[in-house]
PAKE-323096 format. One record per residue (C-alpha): z, x, y; residue in three letters. Coordinates in Angstrom, 1 decimal, decimal comma. Each point is the difference from the previous one (the first is absolute). Layout:
       z       x       y  type
       Z       X       Y   ALA
...
! end
This chain:
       z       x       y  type
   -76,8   -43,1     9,4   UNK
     2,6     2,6     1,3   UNK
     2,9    -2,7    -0,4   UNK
    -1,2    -0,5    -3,8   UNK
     0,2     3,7    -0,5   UNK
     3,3     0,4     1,8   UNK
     1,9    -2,9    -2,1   UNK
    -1,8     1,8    -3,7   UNK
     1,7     3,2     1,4   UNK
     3,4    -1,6     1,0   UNK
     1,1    -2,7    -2,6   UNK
    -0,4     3,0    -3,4   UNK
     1,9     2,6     2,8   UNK
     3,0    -2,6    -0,4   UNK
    -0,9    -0,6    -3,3   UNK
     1,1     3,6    -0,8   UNK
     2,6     0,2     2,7   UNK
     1,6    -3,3    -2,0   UNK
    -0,4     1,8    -3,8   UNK
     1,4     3,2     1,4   UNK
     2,8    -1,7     1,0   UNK
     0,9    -1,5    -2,8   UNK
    -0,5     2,8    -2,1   UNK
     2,8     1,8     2,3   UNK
     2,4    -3,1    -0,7   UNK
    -1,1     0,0    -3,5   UNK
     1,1     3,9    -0,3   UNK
     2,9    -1,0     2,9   UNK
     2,1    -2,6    -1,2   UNK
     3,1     1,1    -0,6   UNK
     0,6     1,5     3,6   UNK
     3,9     1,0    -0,6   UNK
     0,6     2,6    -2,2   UNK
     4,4     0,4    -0,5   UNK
     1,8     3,7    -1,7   UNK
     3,6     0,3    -1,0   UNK
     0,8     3,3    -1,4   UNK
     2,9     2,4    -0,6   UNK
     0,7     3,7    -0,7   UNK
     1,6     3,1     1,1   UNK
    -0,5     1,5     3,4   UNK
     0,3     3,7     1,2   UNK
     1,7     0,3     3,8   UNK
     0,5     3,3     2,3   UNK
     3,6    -0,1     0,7   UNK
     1,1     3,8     0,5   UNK
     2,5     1,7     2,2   UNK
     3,0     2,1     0,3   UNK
     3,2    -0,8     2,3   UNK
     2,1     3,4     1,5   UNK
     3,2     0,5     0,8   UNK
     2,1     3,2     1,0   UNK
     2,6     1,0     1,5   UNK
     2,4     3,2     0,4   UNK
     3,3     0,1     1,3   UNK
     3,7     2,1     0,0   UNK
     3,5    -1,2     0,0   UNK
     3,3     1,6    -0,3   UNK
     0,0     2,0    -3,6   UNK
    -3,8    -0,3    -0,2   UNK
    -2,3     2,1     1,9   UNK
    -3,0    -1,8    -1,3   UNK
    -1,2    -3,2    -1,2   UNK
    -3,6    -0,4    -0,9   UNK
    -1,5    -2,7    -1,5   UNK
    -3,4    -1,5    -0,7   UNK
    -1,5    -3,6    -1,1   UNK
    -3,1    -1,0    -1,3   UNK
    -1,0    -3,7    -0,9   UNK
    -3,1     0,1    -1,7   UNK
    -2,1    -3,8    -0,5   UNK
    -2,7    -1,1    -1,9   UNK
    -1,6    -3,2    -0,8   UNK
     0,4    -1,1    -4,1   UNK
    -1,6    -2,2    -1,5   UNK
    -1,8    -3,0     1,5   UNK
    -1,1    -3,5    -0,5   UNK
    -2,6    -2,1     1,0   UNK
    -1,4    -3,6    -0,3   UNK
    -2,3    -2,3     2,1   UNK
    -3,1    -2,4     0,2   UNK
    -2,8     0,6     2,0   UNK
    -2,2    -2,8     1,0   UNK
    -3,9     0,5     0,4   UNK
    -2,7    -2,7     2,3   UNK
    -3,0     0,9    -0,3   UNK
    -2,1    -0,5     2,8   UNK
    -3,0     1,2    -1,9   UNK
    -0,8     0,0    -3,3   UNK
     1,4     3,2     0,1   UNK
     1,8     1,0     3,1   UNK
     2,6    -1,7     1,6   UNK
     3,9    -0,2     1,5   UNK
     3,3     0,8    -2,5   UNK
     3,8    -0,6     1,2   UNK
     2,3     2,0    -2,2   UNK
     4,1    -0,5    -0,5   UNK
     1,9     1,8    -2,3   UNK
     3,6     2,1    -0,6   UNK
     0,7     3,5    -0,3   UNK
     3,6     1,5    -1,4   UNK
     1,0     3,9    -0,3   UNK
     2,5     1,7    -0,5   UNK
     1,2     3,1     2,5   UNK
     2,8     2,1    -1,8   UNK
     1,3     2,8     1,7   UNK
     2,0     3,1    -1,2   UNK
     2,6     2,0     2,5   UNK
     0,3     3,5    -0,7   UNK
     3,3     1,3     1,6   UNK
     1,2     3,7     0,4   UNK
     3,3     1,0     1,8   UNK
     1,6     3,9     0,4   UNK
     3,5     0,4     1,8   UNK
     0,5     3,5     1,0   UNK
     3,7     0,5     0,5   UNK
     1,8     2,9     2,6   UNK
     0,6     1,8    -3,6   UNK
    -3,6     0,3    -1,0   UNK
     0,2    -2,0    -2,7   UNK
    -2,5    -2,7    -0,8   UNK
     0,0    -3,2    -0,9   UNK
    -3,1    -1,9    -0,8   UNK
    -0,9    -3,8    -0,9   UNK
    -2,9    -1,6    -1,2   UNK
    -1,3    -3,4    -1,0   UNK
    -3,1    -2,4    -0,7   UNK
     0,3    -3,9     0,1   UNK
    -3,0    -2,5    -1,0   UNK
     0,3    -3,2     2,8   UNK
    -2,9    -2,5     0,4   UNK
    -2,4    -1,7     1,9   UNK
    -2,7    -3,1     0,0   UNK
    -3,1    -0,8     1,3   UNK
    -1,3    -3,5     0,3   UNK
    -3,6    -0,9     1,7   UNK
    -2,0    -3,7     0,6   UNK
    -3,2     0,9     0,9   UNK
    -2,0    -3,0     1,1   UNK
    -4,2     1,2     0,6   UNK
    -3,5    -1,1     1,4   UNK
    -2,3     1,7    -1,6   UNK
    -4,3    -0,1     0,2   UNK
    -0,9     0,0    -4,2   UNK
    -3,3     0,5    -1,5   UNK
    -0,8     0,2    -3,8   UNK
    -2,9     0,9    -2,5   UNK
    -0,5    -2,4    -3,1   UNK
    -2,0     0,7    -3,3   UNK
     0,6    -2,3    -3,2   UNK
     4,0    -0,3    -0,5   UNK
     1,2     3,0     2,6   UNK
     0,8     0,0     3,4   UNK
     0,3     3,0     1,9   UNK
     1,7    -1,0     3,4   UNK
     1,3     2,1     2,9   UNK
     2,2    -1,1     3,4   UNK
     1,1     1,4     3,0   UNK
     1,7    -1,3     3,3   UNK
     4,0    -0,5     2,1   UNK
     3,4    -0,4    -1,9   UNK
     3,3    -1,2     1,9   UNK
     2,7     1,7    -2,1   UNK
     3,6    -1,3     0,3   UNK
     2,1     2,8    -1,4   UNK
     4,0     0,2    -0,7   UNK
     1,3     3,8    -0,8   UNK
     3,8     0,8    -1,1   UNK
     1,8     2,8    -1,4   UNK
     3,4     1,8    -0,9   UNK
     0,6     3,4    -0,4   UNK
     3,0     2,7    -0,5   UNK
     0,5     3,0     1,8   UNK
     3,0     3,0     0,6   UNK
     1,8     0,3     2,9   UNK
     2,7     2,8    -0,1   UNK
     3,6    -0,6     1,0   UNK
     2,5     2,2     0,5   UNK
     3,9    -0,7     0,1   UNK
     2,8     2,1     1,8   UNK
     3,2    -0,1     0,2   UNK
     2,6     2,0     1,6   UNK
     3,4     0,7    -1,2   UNK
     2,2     1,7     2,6   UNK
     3,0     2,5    -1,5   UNK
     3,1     0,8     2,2   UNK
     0,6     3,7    -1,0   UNK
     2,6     1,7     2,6   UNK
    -0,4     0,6     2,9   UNK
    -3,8    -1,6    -0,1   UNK
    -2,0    -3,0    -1,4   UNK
    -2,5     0,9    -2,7   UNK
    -3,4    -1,9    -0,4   UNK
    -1,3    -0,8    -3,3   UNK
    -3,9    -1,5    -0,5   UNK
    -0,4    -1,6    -3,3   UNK
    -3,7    -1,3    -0,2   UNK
    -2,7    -1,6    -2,5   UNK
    -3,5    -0,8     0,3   UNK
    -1,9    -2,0    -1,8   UNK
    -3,3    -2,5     0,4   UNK
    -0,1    -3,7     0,6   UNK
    -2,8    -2,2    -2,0   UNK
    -1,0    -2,2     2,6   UNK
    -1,8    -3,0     0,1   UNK
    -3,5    -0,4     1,7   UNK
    -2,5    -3,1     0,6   UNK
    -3,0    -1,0     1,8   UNK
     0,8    -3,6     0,2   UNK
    -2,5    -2,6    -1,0   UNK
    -2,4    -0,1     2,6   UNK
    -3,3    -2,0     0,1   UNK
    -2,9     0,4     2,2   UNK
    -3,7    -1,5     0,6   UNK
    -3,2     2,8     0,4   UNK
    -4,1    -0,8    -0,3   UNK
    -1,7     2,2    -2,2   UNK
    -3,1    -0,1    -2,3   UNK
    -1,3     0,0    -3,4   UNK
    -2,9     0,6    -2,4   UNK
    -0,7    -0,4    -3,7   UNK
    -2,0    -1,6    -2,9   UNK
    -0,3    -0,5    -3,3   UNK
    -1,7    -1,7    -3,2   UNK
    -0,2    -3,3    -1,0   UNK
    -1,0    -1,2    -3,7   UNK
    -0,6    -3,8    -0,5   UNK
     1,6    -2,0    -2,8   UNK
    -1,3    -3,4     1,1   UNK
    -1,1    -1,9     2,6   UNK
     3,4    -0,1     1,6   UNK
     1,7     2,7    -0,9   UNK
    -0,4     4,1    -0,6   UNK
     2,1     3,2    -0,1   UNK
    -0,1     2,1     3,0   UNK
     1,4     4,1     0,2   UNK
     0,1     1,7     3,7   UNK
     1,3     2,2     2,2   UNK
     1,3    -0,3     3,6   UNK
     1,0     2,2     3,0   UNK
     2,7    -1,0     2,4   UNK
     0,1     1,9     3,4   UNK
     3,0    -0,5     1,8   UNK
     1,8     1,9     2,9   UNK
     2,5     2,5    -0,7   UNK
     4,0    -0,8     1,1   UNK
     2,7     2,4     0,7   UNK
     3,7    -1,1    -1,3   UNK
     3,8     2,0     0,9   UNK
     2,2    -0,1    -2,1   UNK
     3,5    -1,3     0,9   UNK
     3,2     1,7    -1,3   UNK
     2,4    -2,5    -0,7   UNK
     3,9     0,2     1,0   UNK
     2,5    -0,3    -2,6   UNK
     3,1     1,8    -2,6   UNK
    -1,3     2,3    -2,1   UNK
     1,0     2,6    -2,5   UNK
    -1,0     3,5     0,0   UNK
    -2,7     0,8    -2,6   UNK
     2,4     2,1    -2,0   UNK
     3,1    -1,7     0,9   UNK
     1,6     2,6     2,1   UNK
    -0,2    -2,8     2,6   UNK
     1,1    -3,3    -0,5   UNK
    -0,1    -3,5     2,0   UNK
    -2,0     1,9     3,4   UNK
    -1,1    -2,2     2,8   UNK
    -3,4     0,3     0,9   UNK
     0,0    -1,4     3,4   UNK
    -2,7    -1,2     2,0   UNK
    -0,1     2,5     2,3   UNK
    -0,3     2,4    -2,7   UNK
    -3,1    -2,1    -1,0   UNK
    -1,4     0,4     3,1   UNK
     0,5     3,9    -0,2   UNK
    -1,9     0,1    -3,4   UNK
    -2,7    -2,2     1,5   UNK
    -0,7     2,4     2,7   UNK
     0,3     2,7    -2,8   UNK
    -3,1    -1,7    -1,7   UNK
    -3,8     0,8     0,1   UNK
    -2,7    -1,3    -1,3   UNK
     0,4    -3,6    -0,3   UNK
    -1,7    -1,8    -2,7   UNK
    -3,6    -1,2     0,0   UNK
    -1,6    -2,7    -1,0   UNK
    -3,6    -0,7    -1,2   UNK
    -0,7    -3,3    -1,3   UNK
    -3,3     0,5    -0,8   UNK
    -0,7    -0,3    -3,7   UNK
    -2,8     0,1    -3,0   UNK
    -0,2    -3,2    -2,4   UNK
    -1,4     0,3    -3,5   UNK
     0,0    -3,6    -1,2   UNK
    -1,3    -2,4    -2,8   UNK
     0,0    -3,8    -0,4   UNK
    -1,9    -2,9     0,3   UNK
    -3,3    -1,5     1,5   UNK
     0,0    -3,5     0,7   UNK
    -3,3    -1,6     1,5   UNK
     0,8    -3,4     2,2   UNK
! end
């Protein structure tokens, strides 16, 4: 009598255990869910470079003068696929890949005054444009979760990204020059000394050479989903990327240049004057790759 009761009890348990399964593959079958999307994306790249300097020579009892490269990111780009398992019907793993592209430009803002044994004043100013790029492959593990009802999907993700990013830029900034020269006058019974001097300010040429580097990070984001068909939908979303922050100096580069208004012509800027002006300059340049993705695109179901 009690093993009669017990198999009544057991065989409709595994009845319903059997029917609820099915109904979960019923509701289940399509257990890879794939995004590609595009769109614009918004970065954090700030930051202002220093450089001063003052100095006298000969005819001029003052040189001040003053730098300031100012960057900041442009506009961006962004495109990738993200790849959803679901574990659950609706909960499971996503790997994500994709490529990001900004623009940094920077502007130099330059001032210069040459105070001369006279008093007089001579001042020089100037602003040059240079530029920079950005480029980021972040490749993620995320933990995804969504809510269905009728044709939308309303899905969120978190987890790790490995980011592989490249950075290079170019710049302009003054350095001031000044040339002397000395023309020595026999006037009876002595020898007379003459100075004849000009000043004037070098462009000069500056880079942070393309550099690329490998950092963990994070991200989060979601989105909605509208289905078309059975194998295909639209999909719109947002996405942060967390990345760690990077510091850049910029190199001054040696070379023959002119004087910004000419008064100068053919100087060398040696490398140990490169190395002066790099011990002249604060403030290098930071770096934050981290970035927010607004995308749209497509839903396929596999």
């Amino acid at each position: 009598m009690r093993n009669t009761l017990s198999k009544r009890f057991i065989i409709p348990a595994v009845l319903l255990c059997l029917a609820s399964r099915s109904s979960a593959q019923m509701d289940f079958s399509r257990p890879f869910e794939l995004r590609l999307f595009t769109g614009l994306s918004m970065t954090q790249i700030r930051g202002d470079t220093g450089y001063g300097d003052e100095w006298q020579l000969e005819l001029l009892s003052k040189i001040t003068e003053q730098n300031r490269i100012s960057a900041k990111s442009g506009k961006a780009f962004f495109m990738g696929a993200f790849l959803a398992y679901f574990l659950r019907p609706d909960y499971g793993l996503e790997a994500g890949l994709g490529f990001f592209k900004a623009d940094v430009p920077n502007t130099t803002a330059f001032h210069s005054e040459f105070t001369w044994s006279s008093g007089a004043r001579t001042k020089k100013s100037a602003e040059w444009a240079g530029t920079g790029d950005l480029r980021i492959i972040p490749i993620s593990l995320n933990a995804f979760g969504r809510s269905r009802k009728g044709k939308f999907e309303v899905y969120g993700s978190a987890g790790l990204t490995l980011f592989w990013n490249a950075f290079q830029a170019a710049a302009t900034a003054g350095f001031s020059v000044s040339d002397v020269a000395f023309i020595l006058t026999y006037v009876p019974p002595n020898w007379e000394k003459t100075v004849i001097q000009s000043a004037d300010a070098l462009p000069v040429g500056l880079e942070i050479q393309k550099s690329s580097w490998v950092s963990p990070g994070m991200n989060v984001g979601g989105g909605i989903d509208y289905k078309l068909s059975k194998k295909i939908g639209l999909t719109a979303g947002f996405r942060y990327f967390l990345c760690p922050k990077r510091e850049f100096e910029w190199k001054w580069k040696p070379g023959f240049y002119d004087g910004i208004d000419a008064v100068i012509t053919d100087w060398e800027f040696t490398s140990d004057n490169a190395k002066y002006a790099a011990s002249k300059t604060t403030s290098p340049l930071k770096v934050n790759p981290s970035f927010l993705q607004l995308g749209l695109g497509i839903k396929v179901f596999l």
